[in-house]
mmCIF file of the N, C-alpha and C atoms, coordinates in Angstrom:
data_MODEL
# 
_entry.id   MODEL 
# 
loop_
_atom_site.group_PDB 
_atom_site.id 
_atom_site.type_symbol 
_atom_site.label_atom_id 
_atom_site.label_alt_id 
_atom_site.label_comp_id 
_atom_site.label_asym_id 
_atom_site.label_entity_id 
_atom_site.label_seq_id 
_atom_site.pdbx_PDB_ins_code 
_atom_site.Cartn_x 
_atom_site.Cartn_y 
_atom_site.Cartn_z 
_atom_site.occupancy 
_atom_site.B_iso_or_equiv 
_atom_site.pdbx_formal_charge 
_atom_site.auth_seq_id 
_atom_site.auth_comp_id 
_atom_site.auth_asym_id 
_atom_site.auth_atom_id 
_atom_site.pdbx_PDB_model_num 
ATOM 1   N N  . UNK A 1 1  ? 107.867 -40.246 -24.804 1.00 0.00 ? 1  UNK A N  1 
ATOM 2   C CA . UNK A 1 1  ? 108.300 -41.505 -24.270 1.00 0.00 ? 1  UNK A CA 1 
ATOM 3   C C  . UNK A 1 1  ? 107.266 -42.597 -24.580 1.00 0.00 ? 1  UNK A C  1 
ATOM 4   N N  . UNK A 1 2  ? 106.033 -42.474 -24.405 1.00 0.00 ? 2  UNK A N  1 
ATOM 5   C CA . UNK A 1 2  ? 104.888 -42.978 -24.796 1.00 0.00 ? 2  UNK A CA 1 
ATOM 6   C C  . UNK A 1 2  ? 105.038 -43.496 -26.062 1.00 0.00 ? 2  UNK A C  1 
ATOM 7   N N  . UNK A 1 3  ? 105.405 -42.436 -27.467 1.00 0.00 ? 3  UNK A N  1 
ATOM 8   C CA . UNK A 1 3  ? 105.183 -42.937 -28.529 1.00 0.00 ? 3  UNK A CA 1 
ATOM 9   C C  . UNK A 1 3  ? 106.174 -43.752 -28.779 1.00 0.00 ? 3  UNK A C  1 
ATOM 10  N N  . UNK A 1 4  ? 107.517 -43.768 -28.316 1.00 0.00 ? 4  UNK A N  1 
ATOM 11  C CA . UNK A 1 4  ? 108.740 -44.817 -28.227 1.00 0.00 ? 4  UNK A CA 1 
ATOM 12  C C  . UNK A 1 4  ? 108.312 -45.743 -27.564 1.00 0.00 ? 4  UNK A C  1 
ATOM 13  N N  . UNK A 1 5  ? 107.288 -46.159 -27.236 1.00 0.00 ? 5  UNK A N  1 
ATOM 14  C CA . UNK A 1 5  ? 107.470 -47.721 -26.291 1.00 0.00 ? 5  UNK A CA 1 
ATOM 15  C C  . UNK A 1 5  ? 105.975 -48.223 -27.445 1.00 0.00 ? 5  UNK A C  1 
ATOM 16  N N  . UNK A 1 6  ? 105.683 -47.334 -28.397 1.00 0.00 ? 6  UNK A N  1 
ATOM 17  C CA . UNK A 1 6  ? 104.588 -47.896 -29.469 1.00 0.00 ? 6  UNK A CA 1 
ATOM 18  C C  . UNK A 1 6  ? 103.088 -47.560 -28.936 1.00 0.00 ? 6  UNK A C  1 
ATOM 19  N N  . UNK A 1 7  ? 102.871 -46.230 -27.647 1.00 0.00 ? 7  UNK A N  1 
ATOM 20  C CA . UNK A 1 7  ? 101.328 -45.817 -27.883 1.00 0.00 ? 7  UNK A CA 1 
ATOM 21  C C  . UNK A 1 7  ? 101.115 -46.452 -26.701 1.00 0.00 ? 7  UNK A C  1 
ATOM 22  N N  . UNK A 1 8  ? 99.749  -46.285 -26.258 1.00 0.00 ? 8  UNK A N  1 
ATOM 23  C CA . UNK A 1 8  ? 99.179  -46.265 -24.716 1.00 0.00 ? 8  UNK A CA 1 
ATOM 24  C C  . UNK A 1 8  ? 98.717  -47.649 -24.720 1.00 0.00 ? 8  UNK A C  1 
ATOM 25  N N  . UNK A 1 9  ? 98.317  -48.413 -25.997 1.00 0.00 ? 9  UNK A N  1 
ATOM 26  C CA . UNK A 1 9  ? 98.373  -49.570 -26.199 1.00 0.00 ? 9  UNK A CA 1 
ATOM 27  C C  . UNK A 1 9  ? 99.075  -50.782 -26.317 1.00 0.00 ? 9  UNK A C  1 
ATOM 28  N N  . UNK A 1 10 ? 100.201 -50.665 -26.259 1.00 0.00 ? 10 UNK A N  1 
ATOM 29  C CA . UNK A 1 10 ? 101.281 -51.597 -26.951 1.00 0.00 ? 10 UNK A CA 1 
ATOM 30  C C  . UNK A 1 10 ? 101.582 -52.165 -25.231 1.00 0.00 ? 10 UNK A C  1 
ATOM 31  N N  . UNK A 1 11 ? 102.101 -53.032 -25.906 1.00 0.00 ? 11 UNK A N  1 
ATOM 32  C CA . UNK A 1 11 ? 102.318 -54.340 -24.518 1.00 0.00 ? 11 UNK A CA 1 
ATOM 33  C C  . UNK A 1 11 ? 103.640 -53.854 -24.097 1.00 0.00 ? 11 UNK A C  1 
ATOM 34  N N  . UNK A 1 12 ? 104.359 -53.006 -24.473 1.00 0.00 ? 12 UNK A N  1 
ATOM 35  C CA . UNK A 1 12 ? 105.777 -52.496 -24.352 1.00 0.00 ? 12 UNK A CA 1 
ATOM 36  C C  . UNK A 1 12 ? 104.834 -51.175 -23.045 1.00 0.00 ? 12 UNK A C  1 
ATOM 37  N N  . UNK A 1 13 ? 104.045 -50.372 -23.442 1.00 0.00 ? 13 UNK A N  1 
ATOM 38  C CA . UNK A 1 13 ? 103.529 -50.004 -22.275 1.00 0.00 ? 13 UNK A CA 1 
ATOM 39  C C  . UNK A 1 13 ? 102.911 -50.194 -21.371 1.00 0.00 ? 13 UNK A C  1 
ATOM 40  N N  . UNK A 1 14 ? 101.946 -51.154 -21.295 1.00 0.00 ? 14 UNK A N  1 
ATOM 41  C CA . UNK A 1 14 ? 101.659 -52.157 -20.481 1.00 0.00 ? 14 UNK A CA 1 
ATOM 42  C C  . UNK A 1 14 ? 102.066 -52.499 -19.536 1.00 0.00 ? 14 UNK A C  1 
ATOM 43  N N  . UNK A 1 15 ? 103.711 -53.240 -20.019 1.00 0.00 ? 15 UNK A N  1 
ATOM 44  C CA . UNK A 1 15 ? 104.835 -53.640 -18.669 1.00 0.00 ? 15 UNK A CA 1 
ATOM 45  C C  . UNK A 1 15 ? 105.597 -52.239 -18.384 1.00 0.00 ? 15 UNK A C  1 
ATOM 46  N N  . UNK A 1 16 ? 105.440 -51.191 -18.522 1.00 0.00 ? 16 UNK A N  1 
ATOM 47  C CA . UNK A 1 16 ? 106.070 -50.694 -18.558 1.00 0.00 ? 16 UNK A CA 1 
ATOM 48  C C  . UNK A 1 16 ? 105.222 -49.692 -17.136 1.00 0.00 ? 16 UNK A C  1 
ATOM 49  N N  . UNK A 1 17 ? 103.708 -49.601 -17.055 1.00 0.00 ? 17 UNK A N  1 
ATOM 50  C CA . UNK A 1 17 ? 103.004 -49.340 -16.447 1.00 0.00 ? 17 UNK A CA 1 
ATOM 51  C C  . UNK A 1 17 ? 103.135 -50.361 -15.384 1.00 0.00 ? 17 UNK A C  1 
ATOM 52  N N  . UNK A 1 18 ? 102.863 -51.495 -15.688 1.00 0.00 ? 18 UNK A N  1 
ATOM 53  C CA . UNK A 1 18 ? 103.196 -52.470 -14.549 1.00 0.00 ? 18 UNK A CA 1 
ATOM 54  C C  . UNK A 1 18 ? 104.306 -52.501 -13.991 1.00 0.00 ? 18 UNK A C  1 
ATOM 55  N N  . UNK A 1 19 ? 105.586 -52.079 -14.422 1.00 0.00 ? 19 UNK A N  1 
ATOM 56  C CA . UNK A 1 19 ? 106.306 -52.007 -13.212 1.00 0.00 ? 19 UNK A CA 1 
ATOM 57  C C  . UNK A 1 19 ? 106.293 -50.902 -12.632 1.00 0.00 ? 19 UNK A C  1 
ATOM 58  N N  . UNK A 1 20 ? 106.011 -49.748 -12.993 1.00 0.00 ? 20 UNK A N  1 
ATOM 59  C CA . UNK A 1 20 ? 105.384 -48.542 -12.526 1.00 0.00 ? 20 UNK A CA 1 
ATOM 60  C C  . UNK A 1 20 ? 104.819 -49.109 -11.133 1.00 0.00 ? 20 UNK A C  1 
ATOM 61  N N  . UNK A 1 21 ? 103.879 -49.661 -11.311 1.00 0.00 ? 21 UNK A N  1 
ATOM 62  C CA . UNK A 1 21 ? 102.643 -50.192 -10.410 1.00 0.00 ? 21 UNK A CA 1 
ATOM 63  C C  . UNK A 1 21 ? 103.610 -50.810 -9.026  1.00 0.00 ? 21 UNK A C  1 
ATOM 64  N N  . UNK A 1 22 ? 104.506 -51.506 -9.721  1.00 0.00 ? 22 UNK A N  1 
ATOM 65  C CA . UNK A 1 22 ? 105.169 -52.763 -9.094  1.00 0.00 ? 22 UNK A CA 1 
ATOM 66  C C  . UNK A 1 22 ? 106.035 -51.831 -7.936  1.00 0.00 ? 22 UNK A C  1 
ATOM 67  N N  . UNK A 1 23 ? 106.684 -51.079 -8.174  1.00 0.00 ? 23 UNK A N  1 
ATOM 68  C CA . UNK A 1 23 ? 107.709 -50.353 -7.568  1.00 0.00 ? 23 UNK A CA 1 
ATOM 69  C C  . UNK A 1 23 ? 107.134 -48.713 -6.482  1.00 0.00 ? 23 UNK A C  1 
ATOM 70  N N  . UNK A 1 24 ? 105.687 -48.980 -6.660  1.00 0.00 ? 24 UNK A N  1 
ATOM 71  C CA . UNK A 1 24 ? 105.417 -47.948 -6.514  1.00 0.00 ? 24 UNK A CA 1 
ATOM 72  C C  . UNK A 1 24 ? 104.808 -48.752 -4.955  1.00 0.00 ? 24 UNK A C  1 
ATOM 73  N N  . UNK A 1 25 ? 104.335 -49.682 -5.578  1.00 0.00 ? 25 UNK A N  1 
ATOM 74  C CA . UNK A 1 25 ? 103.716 -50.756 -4.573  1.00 0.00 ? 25 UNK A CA 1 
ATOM 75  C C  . UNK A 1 25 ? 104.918 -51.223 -3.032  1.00 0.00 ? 25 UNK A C  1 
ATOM 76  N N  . UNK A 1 26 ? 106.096 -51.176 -3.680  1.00 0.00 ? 26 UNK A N  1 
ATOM 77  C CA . UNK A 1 26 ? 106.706 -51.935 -3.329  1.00 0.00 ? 26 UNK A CA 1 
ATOM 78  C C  . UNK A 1 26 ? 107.295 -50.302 -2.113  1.00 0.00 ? 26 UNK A C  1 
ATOM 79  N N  . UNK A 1 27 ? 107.734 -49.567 -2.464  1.00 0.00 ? 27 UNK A N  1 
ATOM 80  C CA . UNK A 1 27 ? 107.920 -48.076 -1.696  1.00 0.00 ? 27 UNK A CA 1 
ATOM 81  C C  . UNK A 1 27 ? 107.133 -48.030 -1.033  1.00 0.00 ? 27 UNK A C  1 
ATOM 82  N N  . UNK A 1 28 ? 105.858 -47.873 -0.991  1.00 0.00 ? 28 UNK A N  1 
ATOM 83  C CA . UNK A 1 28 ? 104.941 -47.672 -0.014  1.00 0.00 ? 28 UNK A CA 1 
ATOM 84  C C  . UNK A 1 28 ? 104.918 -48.763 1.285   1.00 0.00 ? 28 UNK A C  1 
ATOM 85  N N  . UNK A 1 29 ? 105.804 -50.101 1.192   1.00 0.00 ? 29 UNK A N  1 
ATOM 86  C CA . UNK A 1 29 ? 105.591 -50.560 2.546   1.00 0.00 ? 29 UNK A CA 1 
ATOM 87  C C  . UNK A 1 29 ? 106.681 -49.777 2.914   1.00 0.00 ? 29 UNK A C  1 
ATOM 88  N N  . UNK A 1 30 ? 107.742 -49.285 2.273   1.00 0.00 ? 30 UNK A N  1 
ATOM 89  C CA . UNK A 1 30 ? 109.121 -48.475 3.408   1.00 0.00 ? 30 UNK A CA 1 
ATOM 90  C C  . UNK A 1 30 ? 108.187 -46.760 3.479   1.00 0.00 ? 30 UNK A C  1 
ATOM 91  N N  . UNK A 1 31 ? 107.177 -46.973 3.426   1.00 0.00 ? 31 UNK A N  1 
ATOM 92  C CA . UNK A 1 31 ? 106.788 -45.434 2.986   1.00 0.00 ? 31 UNK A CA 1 
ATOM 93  C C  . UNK A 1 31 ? 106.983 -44.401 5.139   1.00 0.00 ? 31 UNK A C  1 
ATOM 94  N N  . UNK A 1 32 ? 107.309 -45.186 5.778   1.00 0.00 ? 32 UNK A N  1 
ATOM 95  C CA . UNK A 1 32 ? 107.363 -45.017 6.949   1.00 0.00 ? 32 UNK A CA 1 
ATOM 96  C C  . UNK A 1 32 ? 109.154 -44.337 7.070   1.00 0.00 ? 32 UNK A C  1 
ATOM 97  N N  . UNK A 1 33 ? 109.514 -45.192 6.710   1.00 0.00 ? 33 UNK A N  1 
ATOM 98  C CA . UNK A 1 33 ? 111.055 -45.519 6.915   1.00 0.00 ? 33 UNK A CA 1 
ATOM 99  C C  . UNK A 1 33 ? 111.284 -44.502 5.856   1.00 0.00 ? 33 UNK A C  1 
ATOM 100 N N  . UNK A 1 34 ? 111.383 -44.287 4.964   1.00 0.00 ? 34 UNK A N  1 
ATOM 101 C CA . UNK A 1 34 ? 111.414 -43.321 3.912   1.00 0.00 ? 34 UNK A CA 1 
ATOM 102 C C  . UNK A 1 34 ? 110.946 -41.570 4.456   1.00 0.00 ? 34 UNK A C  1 
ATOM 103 N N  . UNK A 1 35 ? 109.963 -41.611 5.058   1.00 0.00 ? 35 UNK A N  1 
ATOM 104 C CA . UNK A 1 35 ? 109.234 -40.033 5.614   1.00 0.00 ? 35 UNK A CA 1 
ATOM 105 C C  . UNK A 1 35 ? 110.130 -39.575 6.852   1.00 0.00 ? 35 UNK A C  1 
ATOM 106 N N  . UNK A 1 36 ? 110.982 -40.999 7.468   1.00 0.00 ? 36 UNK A N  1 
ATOM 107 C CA . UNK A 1 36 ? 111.675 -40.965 8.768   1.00 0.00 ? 36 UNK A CA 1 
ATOM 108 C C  . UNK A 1 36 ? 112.982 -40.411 8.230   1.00 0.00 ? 36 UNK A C  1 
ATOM 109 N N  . UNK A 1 37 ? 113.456 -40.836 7.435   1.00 0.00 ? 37 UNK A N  1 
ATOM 110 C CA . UNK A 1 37 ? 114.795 -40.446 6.747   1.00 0.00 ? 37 UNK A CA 1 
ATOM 111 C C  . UNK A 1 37 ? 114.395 -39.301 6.046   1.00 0.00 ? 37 UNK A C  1 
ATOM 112 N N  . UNK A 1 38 ? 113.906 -38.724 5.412   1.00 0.00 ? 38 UNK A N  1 
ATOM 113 C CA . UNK A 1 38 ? 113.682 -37.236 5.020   1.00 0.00 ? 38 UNK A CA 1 
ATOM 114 C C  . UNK A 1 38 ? 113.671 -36.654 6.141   1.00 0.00 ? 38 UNK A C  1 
ATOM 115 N N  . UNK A 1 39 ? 112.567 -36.433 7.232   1.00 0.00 ? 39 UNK A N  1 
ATOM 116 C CA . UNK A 1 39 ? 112.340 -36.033 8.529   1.00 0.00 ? 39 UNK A CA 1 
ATOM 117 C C  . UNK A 1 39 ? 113.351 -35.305 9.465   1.00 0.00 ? 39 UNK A C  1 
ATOM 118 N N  . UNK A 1 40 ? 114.617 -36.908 9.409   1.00 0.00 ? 40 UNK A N  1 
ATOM 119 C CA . UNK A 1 40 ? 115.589 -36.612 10.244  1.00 0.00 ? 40 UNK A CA 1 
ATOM 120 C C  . UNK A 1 40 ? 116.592 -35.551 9.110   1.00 0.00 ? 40 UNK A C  1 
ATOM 121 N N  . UNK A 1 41 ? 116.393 -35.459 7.963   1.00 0.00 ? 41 UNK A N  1 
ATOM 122 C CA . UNK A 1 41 ? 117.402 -35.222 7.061   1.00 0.00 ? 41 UNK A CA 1 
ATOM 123 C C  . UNK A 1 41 ? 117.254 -33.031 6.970   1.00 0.00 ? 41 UNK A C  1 
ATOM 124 N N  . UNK A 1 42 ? 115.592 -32.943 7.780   1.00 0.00 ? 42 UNK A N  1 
ATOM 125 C CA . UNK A 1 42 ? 115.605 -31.643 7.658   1.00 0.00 ? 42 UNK A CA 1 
ATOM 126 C C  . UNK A 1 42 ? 116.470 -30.742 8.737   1.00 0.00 ? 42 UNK A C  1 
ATOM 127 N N  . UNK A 1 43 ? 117.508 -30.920 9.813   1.00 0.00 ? 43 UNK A N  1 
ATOM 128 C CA . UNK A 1 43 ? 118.284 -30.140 9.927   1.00 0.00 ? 43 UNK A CA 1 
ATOM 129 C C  . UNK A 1 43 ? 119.692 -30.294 9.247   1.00 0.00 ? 43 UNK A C  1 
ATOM 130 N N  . UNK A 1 44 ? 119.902 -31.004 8.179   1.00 0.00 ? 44 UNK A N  1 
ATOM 131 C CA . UNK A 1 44 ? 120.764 -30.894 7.073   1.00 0.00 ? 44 UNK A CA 1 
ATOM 132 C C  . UNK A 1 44 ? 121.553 -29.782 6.758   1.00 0.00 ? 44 UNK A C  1 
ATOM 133 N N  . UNK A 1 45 ? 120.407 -29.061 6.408   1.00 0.00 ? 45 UNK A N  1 
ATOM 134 C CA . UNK A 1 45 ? 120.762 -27.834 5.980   1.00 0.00 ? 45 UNK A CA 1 
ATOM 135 C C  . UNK A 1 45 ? 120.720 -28.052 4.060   1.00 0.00 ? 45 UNK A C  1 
ATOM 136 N N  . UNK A 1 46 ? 120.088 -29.336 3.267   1.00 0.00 ? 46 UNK A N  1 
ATOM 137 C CA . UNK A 1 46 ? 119.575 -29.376 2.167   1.00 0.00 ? 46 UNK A CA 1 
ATOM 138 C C  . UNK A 1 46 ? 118.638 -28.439 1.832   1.00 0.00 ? 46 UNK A C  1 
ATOM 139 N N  . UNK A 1 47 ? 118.961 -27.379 0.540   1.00 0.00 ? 47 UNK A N  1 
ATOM 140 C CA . UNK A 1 47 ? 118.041 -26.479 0.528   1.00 0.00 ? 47 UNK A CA 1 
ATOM 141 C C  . UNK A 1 47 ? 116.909 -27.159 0.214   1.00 0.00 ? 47 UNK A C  1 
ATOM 142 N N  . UNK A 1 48 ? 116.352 -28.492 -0.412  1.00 0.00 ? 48 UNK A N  1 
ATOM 143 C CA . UNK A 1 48 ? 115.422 -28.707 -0.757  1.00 0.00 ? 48 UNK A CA 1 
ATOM 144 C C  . UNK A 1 48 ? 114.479 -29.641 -0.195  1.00 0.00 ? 48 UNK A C  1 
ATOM 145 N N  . UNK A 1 49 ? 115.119 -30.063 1.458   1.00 0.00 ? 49 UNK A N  1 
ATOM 146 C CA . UNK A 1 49 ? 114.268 -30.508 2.315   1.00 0.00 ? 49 UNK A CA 1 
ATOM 147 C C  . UNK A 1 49 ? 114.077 -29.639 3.130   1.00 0.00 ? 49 UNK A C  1 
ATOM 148 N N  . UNK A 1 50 ? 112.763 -29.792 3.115   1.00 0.00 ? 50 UNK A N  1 
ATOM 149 C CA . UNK A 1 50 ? 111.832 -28.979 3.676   1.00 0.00 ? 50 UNK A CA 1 
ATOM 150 C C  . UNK A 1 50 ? 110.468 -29.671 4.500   1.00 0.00 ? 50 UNK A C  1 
ATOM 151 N N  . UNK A 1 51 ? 109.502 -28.849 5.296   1.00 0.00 ? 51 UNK A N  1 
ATOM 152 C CA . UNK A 1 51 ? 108.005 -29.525 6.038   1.00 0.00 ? 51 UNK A CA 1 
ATOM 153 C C  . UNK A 1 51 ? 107.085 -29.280 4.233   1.00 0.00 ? 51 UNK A C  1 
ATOM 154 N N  . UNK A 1 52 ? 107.583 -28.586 3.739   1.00 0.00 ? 52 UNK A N  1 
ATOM 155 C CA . UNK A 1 52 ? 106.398 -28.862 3.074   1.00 0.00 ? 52 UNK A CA 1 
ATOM 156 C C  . UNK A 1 52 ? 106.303 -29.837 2.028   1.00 0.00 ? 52 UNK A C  1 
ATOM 157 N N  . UNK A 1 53 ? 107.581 -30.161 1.797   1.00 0.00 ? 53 UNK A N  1 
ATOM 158 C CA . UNK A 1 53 ? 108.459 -31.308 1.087   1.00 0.00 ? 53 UNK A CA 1 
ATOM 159 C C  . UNK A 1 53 ? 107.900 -32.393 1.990   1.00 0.00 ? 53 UNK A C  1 
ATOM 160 N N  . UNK A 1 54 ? 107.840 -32.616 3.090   1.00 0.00 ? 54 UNK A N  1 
ATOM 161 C CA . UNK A 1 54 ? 107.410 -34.007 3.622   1.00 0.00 ? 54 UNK A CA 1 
ATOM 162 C C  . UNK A 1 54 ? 106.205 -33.768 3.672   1.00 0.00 ? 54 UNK A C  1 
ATOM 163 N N  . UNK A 1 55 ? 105.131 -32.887 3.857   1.00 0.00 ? 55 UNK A N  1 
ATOM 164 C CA . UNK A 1 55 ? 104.019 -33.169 3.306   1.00 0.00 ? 55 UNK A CA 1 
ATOM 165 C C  . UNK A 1 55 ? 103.482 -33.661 2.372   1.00 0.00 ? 55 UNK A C  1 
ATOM 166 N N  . UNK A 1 56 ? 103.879 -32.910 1.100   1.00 0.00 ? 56 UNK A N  1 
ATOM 167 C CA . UNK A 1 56 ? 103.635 -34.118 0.123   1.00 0.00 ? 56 UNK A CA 1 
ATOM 168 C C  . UNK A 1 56 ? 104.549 -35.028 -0.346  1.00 0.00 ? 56 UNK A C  1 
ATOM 169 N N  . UNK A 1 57 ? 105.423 -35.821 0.002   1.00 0.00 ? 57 UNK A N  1 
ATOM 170 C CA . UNK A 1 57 ? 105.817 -36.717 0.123   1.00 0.00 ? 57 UNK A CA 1 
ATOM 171 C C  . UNK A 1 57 ? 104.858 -37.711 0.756   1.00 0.00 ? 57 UNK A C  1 
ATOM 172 N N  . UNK A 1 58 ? 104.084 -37.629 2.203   1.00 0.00 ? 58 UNK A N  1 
ATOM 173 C CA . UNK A 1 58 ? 103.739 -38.219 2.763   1.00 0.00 ? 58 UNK A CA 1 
ATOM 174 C C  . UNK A 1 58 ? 102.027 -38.605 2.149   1.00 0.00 ? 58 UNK A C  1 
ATOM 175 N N  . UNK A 1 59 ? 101.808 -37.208 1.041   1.00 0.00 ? 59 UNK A N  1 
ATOM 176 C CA . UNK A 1 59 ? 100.562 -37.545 0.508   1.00 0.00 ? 59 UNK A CA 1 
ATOM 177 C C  . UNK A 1 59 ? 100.762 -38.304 -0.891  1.00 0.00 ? 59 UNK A C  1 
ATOM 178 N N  . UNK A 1 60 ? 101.928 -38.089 -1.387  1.00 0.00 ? 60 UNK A N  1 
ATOM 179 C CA . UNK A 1 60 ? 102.147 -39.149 -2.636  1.00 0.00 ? 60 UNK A CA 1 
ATOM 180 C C  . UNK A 1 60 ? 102.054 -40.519 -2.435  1.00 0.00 ? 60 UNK A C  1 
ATOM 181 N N  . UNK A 1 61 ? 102.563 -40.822 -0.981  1.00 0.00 ? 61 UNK A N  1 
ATOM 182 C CA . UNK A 1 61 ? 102.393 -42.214 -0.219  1.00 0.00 ? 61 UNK A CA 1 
ATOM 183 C C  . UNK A 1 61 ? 100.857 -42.781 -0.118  1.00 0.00 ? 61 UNK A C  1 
ATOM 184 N N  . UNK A 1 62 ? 100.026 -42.323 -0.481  1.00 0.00 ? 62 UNK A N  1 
ATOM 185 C CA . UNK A 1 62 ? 98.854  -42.344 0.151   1.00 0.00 ? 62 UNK A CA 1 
ATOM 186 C C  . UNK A 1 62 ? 98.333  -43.453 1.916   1.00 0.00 ? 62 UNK A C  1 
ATOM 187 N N  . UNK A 1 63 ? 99.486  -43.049 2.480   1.00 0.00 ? 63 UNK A N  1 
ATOM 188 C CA . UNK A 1 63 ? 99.735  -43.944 3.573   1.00 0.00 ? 63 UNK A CA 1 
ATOM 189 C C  . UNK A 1 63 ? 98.494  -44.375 4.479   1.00 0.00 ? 63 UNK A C  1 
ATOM 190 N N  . UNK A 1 64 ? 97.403  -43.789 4.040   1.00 0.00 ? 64 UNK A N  1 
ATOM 191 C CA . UNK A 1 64 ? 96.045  -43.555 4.891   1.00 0.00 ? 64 UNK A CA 1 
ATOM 192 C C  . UNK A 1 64 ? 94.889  -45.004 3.956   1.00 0.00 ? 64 UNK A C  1 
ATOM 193 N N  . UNK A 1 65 ? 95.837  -45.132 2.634   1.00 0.00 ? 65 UNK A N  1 
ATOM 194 C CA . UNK A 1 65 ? 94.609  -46.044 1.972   1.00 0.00 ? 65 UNK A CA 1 
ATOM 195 C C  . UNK A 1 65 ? 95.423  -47.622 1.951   1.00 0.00 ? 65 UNK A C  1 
ATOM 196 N N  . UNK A 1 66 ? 94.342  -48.195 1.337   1.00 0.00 ? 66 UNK A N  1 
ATOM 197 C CA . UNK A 1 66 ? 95.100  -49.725 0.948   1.00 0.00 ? 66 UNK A CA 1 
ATOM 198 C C  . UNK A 1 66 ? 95.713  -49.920 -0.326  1.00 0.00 ? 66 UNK A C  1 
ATOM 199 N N  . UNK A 1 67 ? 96.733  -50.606 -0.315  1.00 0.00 ? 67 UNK A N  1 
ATOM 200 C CA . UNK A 1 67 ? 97.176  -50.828 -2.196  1.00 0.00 ? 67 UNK A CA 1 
ATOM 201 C C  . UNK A 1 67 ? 96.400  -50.392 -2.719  1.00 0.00 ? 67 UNK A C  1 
ATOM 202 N N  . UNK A 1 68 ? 95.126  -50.995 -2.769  1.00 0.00 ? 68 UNK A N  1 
ATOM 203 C CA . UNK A 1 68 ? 94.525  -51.223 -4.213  1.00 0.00 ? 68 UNK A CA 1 
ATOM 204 C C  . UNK A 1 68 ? 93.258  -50.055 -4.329  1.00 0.00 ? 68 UNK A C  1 
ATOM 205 N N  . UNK A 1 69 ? 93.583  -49.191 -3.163  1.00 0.00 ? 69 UNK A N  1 
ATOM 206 C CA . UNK A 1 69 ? 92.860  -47.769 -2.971  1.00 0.00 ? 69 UNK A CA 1 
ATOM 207 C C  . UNK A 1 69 ? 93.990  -46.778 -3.739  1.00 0.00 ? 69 UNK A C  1 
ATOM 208 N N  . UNK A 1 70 ? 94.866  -47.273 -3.002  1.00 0.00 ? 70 UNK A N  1 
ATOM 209 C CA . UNK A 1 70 ? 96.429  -46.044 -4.103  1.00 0.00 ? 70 UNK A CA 1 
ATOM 210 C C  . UNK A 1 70 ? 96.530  -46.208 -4.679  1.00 0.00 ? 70 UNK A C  1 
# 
């Protein structure tokens, strides 16, 4: 995917990292509301929600640091 957007250099990856950044940024303020809705979603009966599934979920969030620490 890398070499289709022209290499780790190219301004095509660049923005492409930046919205990475952008959206990742932007999840983490629902990162509450998001762990709440999985949470409630584990008596579902979804085989693939799970506690250990919201664990790291909740550590991908890095909900403990600031933006610009995550």
């Amino acid at each position: 995917m890398i070499d289709a957007m022209g290499g780790t250099e190219s301004d095509n990856f660049k923005i492409f990292k930046s919205k990475c950044l952008e959206a990742y940024l932007f999840l983490r303020k629902y990162s509450k509301m998001i762990y709440n809705l999985f949470y409630l979603m584990l008596d579902s009966g979804i085989k693939d929600v799970h506690m250990e599934g919201l664990g790291k979920l909740f550590d991908k969030f890095s909900i403990n640091l600031k933006d610009k620490e995550a």
